[in-house]
C-alpha positions as CSV (number, residue, x, y, z in Angstrom):
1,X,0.0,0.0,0.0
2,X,3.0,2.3,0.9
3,X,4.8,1.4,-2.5
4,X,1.4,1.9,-4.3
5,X,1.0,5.6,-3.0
6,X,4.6,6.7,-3.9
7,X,4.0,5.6,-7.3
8,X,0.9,7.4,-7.2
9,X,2.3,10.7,-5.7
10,X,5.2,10.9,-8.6
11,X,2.9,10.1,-11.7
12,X,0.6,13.0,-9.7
13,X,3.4,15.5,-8.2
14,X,0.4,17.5,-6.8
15,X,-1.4,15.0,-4.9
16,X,2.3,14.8,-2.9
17,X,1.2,16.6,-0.2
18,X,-1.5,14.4,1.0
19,X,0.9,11.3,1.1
20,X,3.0,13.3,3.3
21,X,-0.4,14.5,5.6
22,X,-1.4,10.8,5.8
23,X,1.7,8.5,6.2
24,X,1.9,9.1,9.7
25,X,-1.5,7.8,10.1
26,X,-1.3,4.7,8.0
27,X,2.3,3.4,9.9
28,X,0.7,4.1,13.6
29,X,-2.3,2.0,12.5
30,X,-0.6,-0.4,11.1
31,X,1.8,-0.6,14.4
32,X,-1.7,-0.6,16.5
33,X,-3.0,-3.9,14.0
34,X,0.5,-5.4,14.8
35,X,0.6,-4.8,18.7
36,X,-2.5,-4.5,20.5
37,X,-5.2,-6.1,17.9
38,X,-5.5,-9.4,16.6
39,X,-3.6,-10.0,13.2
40,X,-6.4,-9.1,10.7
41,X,-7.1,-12.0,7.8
42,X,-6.9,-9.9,5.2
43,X,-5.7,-6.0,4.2
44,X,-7.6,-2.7,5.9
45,X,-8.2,0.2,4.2
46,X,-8.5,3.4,6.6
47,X,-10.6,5.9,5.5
48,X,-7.7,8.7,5.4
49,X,-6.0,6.3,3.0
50,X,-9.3,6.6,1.1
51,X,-9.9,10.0,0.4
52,X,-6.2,10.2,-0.3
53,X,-6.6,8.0,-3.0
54,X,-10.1,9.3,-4.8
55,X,-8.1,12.5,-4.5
56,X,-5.0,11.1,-6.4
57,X,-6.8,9.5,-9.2
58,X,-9.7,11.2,-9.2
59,X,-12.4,9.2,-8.9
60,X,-15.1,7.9,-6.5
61,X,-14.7,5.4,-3.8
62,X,-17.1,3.0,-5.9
63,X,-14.6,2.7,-8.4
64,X,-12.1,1.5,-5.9
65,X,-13.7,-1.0,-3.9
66,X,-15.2,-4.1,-4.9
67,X,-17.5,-5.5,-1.9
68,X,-17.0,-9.1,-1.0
69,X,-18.3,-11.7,1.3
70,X,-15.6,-13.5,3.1
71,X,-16.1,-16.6,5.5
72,X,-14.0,-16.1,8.9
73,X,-12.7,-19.5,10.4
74,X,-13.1,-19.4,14.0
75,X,-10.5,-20.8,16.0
76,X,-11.1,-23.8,17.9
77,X,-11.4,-24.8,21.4
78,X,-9.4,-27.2,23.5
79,X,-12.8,-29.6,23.7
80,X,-13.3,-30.5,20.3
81,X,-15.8,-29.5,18.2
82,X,-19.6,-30.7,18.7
83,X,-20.9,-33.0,21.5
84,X,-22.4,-32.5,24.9
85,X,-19.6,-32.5,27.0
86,X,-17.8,-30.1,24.3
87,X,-20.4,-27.6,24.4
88,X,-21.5,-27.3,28.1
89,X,-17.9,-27.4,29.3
90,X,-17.6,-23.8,30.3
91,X,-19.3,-20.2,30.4
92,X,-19.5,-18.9,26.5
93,X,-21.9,-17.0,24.5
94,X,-20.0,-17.6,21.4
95,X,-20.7,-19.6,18.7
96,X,-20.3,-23.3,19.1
97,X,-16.4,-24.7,18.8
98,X,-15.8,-24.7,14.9
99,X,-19.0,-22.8,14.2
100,X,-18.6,-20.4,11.3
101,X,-20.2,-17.0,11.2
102,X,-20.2,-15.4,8.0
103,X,-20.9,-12.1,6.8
104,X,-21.6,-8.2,8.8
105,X,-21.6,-8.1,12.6
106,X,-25.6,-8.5,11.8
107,X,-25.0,-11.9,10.1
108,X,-22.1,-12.9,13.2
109,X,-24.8,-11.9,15.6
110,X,-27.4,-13.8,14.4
111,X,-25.5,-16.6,14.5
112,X,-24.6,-16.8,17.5
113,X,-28.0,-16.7,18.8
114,X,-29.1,-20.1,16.0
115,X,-25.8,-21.4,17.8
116,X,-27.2,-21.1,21.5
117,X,-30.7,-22.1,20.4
118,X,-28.9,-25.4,18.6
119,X,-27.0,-26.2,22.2
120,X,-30.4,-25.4,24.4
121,X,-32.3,-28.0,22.1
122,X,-29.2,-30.2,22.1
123,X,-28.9,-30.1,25.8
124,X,-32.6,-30.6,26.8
125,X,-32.9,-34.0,24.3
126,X,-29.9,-35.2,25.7
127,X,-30.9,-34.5,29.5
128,X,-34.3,-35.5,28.7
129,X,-33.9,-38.8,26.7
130,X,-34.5,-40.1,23.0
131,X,-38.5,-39.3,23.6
132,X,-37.8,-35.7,23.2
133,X,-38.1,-34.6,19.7
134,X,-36.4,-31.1,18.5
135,X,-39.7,-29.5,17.8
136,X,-41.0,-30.3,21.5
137,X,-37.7,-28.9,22.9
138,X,-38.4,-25.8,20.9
139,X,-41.9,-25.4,21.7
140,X,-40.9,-25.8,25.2
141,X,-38.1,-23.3,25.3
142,X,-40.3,-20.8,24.4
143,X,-43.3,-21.5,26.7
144,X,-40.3,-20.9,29.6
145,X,-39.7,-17.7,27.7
146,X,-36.2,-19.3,27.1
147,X,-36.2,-18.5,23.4
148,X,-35.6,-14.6,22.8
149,X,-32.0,-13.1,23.2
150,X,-31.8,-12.2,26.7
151,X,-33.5,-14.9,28.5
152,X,-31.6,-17.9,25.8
153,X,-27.7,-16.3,26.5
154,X,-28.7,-16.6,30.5
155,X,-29.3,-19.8,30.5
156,X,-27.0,-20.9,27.5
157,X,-24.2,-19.9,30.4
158,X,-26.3,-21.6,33.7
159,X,-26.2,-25.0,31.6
160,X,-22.4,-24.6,31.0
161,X,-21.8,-23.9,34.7
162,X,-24.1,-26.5,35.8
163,X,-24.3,-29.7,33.2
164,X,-26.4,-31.2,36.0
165,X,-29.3,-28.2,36.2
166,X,-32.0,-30.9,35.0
167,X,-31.2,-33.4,38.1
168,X,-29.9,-31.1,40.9
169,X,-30.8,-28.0,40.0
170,X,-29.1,-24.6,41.8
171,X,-31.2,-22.4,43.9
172,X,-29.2,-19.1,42.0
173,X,-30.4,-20.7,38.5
174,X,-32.1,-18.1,35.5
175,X,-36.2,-17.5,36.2
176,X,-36.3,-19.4,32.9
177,X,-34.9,-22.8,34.1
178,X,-37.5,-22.5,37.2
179,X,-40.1,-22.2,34.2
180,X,-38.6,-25.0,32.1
181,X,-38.4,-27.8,34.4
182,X,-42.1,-27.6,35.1
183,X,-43.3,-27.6,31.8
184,X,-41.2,-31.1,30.9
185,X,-42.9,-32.5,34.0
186,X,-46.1,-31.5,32.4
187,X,-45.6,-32.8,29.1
188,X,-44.3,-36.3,30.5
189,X,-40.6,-36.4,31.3
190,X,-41.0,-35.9,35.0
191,X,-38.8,-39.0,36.0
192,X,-35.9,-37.6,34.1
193,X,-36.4,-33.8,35.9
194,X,-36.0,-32.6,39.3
195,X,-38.3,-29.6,40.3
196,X,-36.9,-26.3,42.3
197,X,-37.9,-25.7,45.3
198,X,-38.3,-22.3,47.0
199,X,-35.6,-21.5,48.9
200,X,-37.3,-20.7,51.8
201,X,-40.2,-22.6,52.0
202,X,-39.4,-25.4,50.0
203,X,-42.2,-25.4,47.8
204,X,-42.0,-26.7,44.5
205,X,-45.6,-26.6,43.2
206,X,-45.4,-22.7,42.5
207,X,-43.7,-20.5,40.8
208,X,-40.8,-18.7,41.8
209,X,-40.5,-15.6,40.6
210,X,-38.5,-13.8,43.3
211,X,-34.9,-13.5,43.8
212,X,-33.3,-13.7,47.3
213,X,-30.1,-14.1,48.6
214,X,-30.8,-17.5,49.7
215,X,-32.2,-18.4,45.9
216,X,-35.3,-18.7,44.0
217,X,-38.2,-17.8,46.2
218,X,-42.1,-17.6,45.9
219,X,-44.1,-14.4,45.7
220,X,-45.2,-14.6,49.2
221,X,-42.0,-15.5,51.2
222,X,-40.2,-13.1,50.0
223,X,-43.2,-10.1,50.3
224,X,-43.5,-11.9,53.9
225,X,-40.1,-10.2,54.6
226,X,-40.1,-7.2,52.8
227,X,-41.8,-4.4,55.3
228,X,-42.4,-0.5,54.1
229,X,-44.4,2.0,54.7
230,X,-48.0,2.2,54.3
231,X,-49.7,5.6,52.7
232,X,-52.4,4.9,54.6
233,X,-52.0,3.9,58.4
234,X,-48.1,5.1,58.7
235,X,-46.4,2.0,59.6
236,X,-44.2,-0.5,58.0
237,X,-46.4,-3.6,56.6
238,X,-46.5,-6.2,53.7
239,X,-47.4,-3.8,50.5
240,X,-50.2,-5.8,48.6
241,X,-51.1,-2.8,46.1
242,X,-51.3,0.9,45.2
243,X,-53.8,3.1,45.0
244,X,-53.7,7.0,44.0
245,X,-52.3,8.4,47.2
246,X,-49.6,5.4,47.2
247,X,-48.7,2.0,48.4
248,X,-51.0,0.3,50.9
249,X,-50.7,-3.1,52.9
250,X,-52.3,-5.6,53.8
251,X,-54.5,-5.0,56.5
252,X,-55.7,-1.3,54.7
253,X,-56.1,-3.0,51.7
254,X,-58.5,-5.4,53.3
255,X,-60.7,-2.4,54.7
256,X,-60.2,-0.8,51.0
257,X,-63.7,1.1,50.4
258,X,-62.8,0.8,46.8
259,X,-63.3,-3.4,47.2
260,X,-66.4,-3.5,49.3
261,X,-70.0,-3.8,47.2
262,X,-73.5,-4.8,47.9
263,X,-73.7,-8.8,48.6
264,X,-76.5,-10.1,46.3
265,X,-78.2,-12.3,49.0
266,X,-77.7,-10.5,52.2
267,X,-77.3,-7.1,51.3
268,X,-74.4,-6.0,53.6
269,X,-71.8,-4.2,52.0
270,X,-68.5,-6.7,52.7
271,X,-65.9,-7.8,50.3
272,X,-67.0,-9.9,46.8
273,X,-65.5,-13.4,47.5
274,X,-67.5,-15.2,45.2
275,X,-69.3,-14.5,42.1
276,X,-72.3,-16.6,40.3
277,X,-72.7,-17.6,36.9
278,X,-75.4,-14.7,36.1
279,X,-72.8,-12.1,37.7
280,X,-74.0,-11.8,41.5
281,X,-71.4,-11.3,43.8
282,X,-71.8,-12.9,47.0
283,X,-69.6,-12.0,50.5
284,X,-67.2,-14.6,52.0
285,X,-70.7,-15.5,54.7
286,X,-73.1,-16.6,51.8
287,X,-70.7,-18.0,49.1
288,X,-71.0,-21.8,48.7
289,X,-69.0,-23.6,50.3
290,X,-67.7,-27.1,48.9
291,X,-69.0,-29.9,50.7
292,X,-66.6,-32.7,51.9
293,X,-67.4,-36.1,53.5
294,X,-66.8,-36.1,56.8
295,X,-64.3,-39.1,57.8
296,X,-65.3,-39.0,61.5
297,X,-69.4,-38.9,61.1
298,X,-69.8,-39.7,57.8
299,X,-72.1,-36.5,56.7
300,X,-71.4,-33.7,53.6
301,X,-70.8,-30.9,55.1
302,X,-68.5,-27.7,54.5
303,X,-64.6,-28.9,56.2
304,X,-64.0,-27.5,59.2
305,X,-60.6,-29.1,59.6
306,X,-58.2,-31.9,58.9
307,X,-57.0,-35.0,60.7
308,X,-55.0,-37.7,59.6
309,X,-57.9,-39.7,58.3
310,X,-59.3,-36.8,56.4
311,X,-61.6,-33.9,56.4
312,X,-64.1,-33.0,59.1
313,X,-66.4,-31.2,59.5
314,X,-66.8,-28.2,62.0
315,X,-69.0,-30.3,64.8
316,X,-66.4,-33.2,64.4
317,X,-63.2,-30.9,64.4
318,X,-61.0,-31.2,67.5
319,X,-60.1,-28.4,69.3
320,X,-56.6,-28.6,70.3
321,X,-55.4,-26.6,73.2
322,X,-52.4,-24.2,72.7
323,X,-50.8,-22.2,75.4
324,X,-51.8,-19.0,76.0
325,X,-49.7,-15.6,76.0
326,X,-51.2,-14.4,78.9
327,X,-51.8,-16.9,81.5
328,X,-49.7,-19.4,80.8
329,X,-51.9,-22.2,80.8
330,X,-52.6,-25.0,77.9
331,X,-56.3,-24.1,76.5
332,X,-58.7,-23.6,73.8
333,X,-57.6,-20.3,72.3
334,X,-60.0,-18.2,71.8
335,X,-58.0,-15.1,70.0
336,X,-55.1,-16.1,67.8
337,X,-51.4,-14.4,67.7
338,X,-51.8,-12.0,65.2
339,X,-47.9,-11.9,64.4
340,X,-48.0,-8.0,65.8
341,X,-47.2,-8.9,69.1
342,X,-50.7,-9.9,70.1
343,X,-50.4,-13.8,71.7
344,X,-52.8,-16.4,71.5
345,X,-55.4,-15.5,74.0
346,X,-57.4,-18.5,75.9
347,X,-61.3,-17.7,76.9
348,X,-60.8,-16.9,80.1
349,X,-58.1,-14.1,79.6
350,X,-60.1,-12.7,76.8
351,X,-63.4,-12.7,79.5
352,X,-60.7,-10.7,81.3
353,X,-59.5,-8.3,79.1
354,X,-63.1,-6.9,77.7
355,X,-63.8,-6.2,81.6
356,X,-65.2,-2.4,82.3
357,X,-67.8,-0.1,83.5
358,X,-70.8,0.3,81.7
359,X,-71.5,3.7,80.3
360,X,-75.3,2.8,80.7
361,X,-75.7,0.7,83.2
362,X,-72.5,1.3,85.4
363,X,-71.7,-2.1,86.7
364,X,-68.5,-3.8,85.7
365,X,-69.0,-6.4,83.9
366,X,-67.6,-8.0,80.1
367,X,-68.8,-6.0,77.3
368,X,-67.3,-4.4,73.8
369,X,-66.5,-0.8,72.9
370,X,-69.7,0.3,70.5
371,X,-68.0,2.2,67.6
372,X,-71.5,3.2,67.1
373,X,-71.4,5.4,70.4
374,X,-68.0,7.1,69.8
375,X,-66.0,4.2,71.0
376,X,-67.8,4.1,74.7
377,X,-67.4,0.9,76.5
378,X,-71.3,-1.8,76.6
379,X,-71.8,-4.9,78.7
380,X,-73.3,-6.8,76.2
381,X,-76.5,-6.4,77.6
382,X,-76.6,-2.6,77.1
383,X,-74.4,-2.8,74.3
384,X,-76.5,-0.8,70.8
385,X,-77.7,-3.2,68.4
386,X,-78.3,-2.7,64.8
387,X,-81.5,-1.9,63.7
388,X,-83.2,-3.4,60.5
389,X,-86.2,-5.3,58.7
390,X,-85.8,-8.9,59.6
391,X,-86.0,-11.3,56.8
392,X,-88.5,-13.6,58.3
393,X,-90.8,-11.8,60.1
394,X,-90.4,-8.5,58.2
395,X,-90.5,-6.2,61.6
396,X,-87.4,-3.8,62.5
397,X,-85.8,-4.8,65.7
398,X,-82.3,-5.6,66.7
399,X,-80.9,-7.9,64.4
400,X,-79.1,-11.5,65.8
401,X,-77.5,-12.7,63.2
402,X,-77.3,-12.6,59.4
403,X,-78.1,-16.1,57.2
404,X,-78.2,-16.1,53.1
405,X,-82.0,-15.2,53.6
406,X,-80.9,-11.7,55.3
407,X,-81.0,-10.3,58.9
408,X,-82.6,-12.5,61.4
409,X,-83.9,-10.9,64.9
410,X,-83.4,-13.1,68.0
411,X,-86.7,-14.3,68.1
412,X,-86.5,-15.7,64.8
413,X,-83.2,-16.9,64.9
414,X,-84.4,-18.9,68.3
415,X,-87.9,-20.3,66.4
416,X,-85.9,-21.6,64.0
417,X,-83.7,-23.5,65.7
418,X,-86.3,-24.5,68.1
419,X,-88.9,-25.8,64.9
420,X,-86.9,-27.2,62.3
421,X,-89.3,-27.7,59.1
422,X,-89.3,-29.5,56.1
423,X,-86.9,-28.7,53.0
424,X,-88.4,-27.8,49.7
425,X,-85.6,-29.1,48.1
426,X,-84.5,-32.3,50.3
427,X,-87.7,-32.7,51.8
428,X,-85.8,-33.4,55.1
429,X,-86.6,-31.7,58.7
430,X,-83.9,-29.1,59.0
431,X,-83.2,-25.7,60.0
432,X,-84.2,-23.1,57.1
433,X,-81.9,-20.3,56.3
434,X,-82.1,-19.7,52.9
435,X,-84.7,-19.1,50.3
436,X,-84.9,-20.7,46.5
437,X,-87.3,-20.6,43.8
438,X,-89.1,-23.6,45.7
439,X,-89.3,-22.2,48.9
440,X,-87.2,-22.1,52.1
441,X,-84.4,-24.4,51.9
442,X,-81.9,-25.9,54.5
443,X,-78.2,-25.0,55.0
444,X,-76.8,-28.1,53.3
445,X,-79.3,-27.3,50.2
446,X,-77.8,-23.4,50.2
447,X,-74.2,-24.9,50.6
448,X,-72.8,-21.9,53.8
449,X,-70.5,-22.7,56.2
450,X,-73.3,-23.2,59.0
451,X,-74.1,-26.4,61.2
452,X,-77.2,-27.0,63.4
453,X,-77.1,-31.0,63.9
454,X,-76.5,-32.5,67.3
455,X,-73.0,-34.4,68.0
456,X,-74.8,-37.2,69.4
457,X,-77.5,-37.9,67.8
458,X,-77.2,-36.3,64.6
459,X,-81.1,-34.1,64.6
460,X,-80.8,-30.1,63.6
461,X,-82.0,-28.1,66.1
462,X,-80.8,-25.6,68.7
463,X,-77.3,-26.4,70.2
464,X,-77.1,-26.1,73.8
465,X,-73.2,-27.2,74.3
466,X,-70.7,-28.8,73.4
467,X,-72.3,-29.3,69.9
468,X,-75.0,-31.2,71.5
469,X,-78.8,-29.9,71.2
470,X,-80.9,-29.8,74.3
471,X,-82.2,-33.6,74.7
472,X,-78.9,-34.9,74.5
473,X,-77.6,-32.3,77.1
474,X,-80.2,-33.2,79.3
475,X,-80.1,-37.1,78.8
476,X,-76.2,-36.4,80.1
477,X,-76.8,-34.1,82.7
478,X,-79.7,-37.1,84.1
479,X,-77.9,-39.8,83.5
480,X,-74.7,-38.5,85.0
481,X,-76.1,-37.7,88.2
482,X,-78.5,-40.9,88.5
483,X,-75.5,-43.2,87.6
484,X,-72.5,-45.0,89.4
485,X,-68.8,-44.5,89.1
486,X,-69.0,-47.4,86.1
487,X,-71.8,-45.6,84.4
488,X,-74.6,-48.5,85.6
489,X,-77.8,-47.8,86.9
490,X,-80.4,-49.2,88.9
491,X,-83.5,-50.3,87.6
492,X,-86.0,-48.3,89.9
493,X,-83.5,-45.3,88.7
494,X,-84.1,-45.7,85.3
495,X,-87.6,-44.9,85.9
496,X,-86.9,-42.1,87.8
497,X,-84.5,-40.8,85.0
498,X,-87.4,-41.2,81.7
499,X,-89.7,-39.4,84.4
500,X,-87.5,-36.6,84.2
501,X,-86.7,-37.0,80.7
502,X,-90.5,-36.5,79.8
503,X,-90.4,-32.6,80.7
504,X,-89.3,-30.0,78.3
505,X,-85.3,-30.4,78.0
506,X,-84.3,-27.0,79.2
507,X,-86.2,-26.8,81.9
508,X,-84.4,-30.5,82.9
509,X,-81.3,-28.4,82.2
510,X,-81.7,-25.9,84.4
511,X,-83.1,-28.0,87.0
512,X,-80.2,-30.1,87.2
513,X,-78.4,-26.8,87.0
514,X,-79.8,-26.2,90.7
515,X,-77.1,-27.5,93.2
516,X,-79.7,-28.2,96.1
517,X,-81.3,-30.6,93.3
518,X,-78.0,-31.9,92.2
519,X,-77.1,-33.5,95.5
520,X,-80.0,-34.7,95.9
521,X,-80.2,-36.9,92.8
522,X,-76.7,-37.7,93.7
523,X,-77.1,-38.9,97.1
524,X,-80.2,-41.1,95.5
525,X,-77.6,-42.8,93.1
526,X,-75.0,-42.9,95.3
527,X,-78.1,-44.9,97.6
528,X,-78.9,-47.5,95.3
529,X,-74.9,-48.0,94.5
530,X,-74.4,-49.3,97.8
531,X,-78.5,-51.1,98.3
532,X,-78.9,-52.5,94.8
533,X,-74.8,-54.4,93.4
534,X,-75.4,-54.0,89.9
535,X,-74.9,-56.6,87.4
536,X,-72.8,-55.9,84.1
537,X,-76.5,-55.9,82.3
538,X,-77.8,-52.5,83.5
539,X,-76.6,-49.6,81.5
540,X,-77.7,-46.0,82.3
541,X,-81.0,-44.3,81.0
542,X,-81.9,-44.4,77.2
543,X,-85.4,-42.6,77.9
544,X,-87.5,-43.0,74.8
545,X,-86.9,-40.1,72.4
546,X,-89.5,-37.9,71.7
547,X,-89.3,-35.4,69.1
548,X,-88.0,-31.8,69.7
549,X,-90.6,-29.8,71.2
């Protein structure tokens, strides 16, 4: 190139002076080529060089320069070319070991990326097994979202690292891998996979979106963590969305007026947990619930727990007792840690706690605070009750409780336990609480979370304790006064006991409730214990049943 410009600058004495203005140029690039680049494969022309040229000859770059397409041998790796040991042996992003690219950078980049798709495909039939067609690899690749530039390079360099990702796969792997090995469990190559679990909770049948410094994490162990700043209430909580004013948490966002709407069977204004097929929304009280068959009594009912032998429903749920925060003791709880430094609470030290003076009545005694009279502490006696048109009888009075038929008053809500009637859709004696186009219907026809059946014997009715309805109590309560230590009784005894029985059940109850009464029946047990031996044949008092009054 040197020769060919002194030639050029005597047959052209005037161009002279642009030789001389460019030389310097062409030997420090030529010294750069030589010293810090690469040795190019073939001659570079700089641009100075050029215009020195078109200015020499006169002419146009065009006439100069004849484009040509040149294929560049890349040089080869240690591993050998192809395989998958070869290509998974360490981090690259370059074309495969004796891959040719050909071409404009355009051309080199886009193979590079057909390269790393090749590999990916190559390594997931090979992991996978001879089942695995091409086409299904590439179909799944891109349901992980594995298959555009960003994602594909990420884990192109997480498979080299790790050749074993498939089998024992790393907590710190790409989101896309986490996507991948689900999907080939789904399409039928779960024995030849090994699913990620969340680093914190171990959980492998969800997604794990999150990032953590322990690995891959679900959405909700890592929010569970992650405290900041409510717009709304001022203090630091698990942010769930964001509304104009800012981020909220969890507990405003529950009380959000923006998420509370009309229920379409009760009316009250709550939260829409359920929706129908014709579009009525329905609050978490009257949605359906799904019923399960109970493994301990056999019925359909909603679950109110689980045991080891399966569901159960709410009557049949065991209550374990916990210890409690205040006292000490191992009870029921009746208010549960709330994980803001609130314990679990037992009955009793609940009782406890709501203990004040009555703003109405002024004795001290359990009650609430009525938000309806600024906050003011009620007994419950005194306490303000809601006012509104009950659903049964139509009057306005103080409302007891609310079924999928509407508000119930107290006199209501007692008749109807007391009377259960017939079902228009099962036909069965029941307690009604709901309405359908064929009349009043019962709650396992409506499908709420709501149980009225005795423990023991199974009728609906009203409960008096311990899940048991009135009779039953009262058969207990009889029989464990009249009877010995071994649960026996005396003939002349049992009687006594269906004597008693006959009588309306609460008034039994509260009769045996009398602790005059009480001894006496027990001295007359403990009496015939010692007059009348009993004989393994006499078990205590099944009065004939009669039905509920």
């Amino acid at each position: 190139m040197l020769l060919l410009l002194i030639i050029l600058s005597q047959i052209v004495p005037h161009a002279a002076h642009l030789f001389v203005l460019h030389v310097d140029r062409l030997v420090s690039r030529s010294v750069l080529d030589h010293g810090q680049r690469p040795a190019p494969s073939g001659q570079r022309l700089s641009m100075d060089i050029l215009v020195a040229l078109c200015d020499i000859l006169g002419c146009t770059p065009n006439d100069l320069i004849e484009p040509q397409v040149v294929n560049e041998q890349v040089r080869k790796t240690a591993d050998g070319p192809g395989g998958f040991g070869s290509d998974y042996g360490a981090p690259h992003r370059h074309p495969q070991a004796g891959a040719t690219v050909t071409g404009s950078p355009t051309h080199r980049r886009k193979g590079e990326l057909e390269a790393a798709r090749q590999r990916l495909i190559v390594f997931v039939q090979t992991a996978v097994g001879p089942a695995m067609t091409a086409e299904q690899a590439q179909e799944l690749l891109i349901q992980a979202k594995a298959w555009n530039k960003a994602n594909l390079y990420r884990l192109d360099e997480h498979l080299a690292e790790h050749p074993d990702a498939f089998f024992a796969p790393s907590p710190h792997c790409p989101k896309t891998l986490s996507r991948l090995l689900p999907l080939l469990v789904g399409a039928g190559f779960g024995d030849a996979v090994v699913l990620l679990g969340c680093a914190r909770c171990g959980r492998s049948d969800i997604p794990l979106p999150r990032q953590a410094p322990e690995g891959r994490c679900c959405d909700w162990c890592v929010a569970s963590k992650e405290l900041r700043r409510c717009v709304r209430c001022h203090r630091d909580g698990h942010i769930v969305t964001r509304r104009e004013e800012g981020a909220i948490c969890r507990e405003c966002y529950r009380t959000d007026p923006e998420r509370m709407t009309e229920c379409g069977r009760c009316g009250r204004v709550r939260q829409v947990s359920h929706r129908l097929d014709d579009g009525t929304v329905l609050c978490h009280g009257c949605k359906p619930r799904r019923l399960r068959q109970c493994s301990n009594c056999g019925r359909l009912a909603p679950a109110g727990g689980a045991t080891d032998k399966g569901p159960v429903c709410r009557a049949c749920r065991p209550d374990l007792p916990r210890r409690c925060g205040i006292c000490g003791e191992m009870r029921i709880i009746n208010i549960r840690a709330d994980g803001n430094g609130q314990p679990d609470i037992c009955l009793d030290c609940a009782r406890k706690r709501r203990v004040g003076d009555c703003v109405v009545c002024g004795r001290h005694l359990p009650g609430v605070k009525a938000r309806r009279a600024d906050g003011a502490f009620h007994c419950h006696s005194c306490a303000p009750k809601r006012l509104l048109e009950c659903g049964i009888c139509g009057e306005t009075k103080p409302i007891k409780t609310w079924w999928p038929l509407g508000p119930v008053c107290g006199g209501c809500y007692d008749l109807r336990r007391l009377h259960p009637a017939f079902c228009a859709d099962c036909g069965e004696a029941r307690v009604l609480v709901a309405t359908s186009e064929a009349g009043d219907i019962c709650v396992r026809c409506a499908g709420v979370d709501l149980d009225f059946a005795c423990r023991t014997c199974g009728e609906e009715g009203k409960l008096h304790s311990a899940g048991q309805c009135e009779r039953c109590a009262a058969t207990n309560a009889v029989n464990e006064l009249l009877s010995a230590a071994d649960g026996t009784m005396t003939p002349h005894l049992r009687s006594l006991a269906a004597a008693l029985l006959s009588a309306y059940p609460n008034v039994v109850i509260r009769w045996t409730q009398n602790d005059q009464i009480a001894r006496i029946l027990g001295e007359l047990g403990a009496a015939a214990d010692r007059n009348h031996p009993r004989t393994s044949g006499h078990a205590a008092a099944e009065p004939e049943r009669s039905p509920h009054p």
